[in-house]
RODO-2510 file (C-alpha; in nm, 4 decimals, decimal comma):
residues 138
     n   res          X          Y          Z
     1     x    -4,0413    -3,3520     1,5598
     2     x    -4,0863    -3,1630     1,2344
     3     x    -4,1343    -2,8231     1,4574
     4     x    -3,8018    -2,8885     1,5948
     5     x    -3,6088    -2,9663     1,2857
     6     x    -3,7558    -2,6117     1,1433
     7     x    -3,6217    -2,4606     1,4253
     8     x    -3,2754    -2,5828     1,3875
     9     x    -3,2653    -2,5183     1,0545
    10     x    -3,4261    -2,1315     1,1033
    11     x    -3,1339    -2,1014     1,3865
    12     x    -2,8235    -2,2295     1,2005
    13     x    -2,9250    -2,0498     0,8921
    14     x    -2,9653    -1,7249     1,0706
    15     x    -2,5971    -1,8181     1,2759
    16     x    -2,4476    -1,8386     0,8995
    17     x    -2,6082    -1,5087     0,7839
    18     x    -2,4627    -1,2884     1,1029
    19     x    -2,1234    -1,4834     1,0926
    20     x    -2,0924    -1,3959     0,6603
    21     x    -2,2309    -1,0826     0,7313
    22     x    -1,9628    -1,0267     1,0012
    23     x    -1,6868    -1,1633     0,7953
    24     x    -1,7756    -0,9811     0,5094
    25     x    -1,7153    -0,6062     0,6911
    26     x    -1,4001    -0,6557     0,8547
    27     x    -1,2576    -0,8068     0,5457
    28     x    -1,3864    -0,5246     0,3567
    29     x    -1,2398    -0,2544     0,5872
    30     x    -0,9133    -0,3986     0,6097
    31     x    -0,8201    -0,5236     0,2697
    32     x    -0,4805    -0,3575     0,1241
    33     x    -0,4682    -0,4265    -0,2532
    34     x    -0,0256    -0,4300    -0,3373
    35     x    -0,0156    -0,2747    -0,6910
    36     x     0,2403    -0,1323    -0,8516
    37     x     0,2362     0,2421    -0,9191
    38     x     0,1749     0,1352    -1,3244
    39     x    -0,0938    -0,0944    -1,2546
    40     x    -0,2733     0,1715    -1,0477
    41     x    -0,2592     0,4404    -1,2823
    42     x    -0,3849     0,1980    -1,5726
    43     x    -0,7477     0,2576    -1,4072
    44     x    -0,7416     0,5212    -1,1249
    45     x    -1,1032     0,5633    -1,0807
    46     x    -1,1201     0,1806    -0,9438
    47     x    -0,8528     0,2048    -0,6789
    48     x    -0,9992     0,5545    -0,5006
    49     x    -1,0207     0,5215    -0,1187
    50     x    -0,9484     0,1969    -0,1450
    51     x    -0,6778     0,0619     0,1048
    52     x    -0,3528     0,0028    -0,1264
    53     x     0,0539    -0,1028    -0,0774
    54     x     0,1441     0,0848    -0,3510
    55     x     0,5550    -0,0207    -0,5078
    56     x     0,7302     0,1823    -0,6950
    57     x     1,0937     0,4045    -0,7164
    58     x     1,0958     0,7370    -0,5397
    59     x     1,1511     0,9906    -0,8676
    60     x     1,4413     1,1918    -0,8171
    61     x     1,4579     1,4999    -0,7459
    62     x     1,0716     1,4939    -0,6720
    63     x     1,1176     1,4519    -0,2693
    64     x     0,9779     1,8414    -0,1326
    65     x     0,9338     1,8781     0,2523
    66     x     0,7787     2,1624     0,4108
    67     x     0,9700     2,3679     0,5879
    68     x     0,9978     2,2648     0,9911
    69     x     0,7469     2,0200     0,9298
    70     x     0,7044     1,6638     0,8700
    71     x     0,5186     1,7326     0,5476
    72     x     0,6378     1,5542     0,1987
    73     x     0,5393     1,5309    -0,1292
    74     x     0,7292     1,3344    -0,3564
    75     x     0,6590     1,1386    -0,6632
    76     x     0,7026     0,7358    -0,7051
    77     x     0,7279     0,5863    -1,0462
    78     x     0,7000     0,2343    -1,2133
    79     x     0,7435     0,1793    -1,5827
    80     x     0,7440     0,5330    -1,6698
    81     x     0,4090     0,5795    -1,4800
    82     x     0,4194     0,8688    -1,1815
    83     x     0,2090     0,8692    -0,9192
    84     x     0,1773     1,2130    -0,6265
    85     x     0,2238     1,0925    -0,2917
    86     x     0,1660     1,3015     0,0053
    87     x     0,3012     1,2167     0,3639
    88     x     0,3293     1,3118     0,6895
    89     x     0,5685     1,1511     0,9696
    90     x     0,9243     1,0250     0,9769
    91     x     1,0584     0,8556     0,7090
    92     x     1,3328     0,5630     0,7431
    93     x     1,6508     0,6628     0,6827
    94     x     1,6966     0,4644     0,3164
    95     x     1,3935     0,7013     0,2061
    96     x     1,5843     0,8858    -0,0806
    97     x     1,6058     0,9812    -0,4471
    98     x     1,5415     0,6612    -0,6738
    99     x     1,5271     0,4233    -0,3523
   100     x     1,2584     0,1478    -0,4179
   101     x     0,9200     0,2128    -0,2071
   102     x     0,6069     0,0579    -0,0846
   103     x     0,3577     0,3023     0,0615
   104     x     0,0541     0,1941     0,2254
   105     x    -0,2362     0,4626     0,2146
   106     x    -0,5871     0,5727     0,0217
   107     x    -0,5421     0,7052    -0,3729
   108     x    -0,7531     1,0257    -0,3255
   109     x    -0,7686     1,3017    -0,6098
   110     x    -0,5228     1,1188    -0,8228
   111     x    -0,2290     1,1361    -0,5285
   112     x    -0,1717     0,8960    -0,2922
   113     x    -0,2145     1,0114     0,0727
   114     x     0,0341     0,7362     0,2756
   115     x    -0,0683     0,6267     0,5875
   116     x     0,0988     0,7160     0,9233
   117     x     0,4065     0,4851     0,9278
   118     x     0,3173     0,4159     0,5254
   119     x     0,6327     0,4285     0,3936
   120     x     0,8815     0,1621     0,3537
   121     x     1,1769     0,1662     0,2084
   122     x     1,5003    -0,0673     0,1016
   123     x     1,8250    -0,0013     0,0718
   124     x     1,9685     0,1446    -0,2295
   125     x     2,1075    -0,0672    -0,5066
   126     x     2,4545     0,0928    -0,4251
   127     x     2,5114    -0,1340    -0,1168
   128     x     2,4459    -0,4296    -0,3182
   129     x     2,7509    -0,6242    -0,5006
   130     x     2,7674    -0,5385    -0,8350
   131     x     2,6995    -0,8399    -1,1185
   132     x     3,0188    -1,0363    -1,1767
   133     x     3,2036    -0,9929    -0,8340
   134     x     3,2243    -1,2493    -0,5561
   135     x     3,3331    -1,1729    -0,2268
   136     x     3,7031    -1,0797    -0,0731
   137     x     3,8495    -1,3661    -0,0068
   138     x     3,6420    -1,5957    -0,1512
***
């Protein structure tokens, strides 16, 4: 009886081990931390190659692309701290100076390198109601 109670024990303990050992790398690879851009520049060396959605306001003027190419660099900034981003693909169509931002991709050499698809972006403020107005006709 003892024999088989070791047994069981060795078994479900070794079950456990695989199963946390399991859980532990694909949570690992596929953790995003969502920072702002401020909060990642506060300690850069602890965010490197690290999976991040990154927030922030595209800085105008900053938005380059490469000539027939897909290429950008632009610069995204939250309470006066700028981050590089880098970033290949189509962007959505609200993508423009001062629009607010959240890129997913790896911090790399101090610039963020966005992810295929990595950049989203809302509307800009100036389709929004402005303070102290209600609707027509309401």
């Amino acid at each position: 009886m003892k024999h088989k109670a070791l047994k069981i024990a060795l078994t479900t303990t070794i079950l456990f081990l695989a199963l946390g050992g399991l859980l532990y790398s694909t949570l690992s690879e596929g953790t995003e931390y969502y920072m702002h851009v401020d909060e990642v520049l506060a300690n850069p060396g602890e965010w490197q190659g690290k999976n991040l959605q990154v927030h922030g306001y595209v800085v105008k003027d900053s938005i380059l692309r490469k000539r027939d190419s897909l290429e950008y660099r632009f610069k995204v900034e939250s309470k006066g701290a700028v981050l590089d981003a880098r970033y290949t693909g189509i962007v959505p169509d609200t993508f423009k100076d001062e629009s607010e931002v959240v890129l997913k991709g790896r911090l790399e050499n101090g610039a963020l390198h966005v992810s295929p698809n990595g950049v989203m972006a809302k509307c800009p403020s100036k389709y929004e109601a402005e303070k102290g107005q209600g609707r027509p006709g309401a």
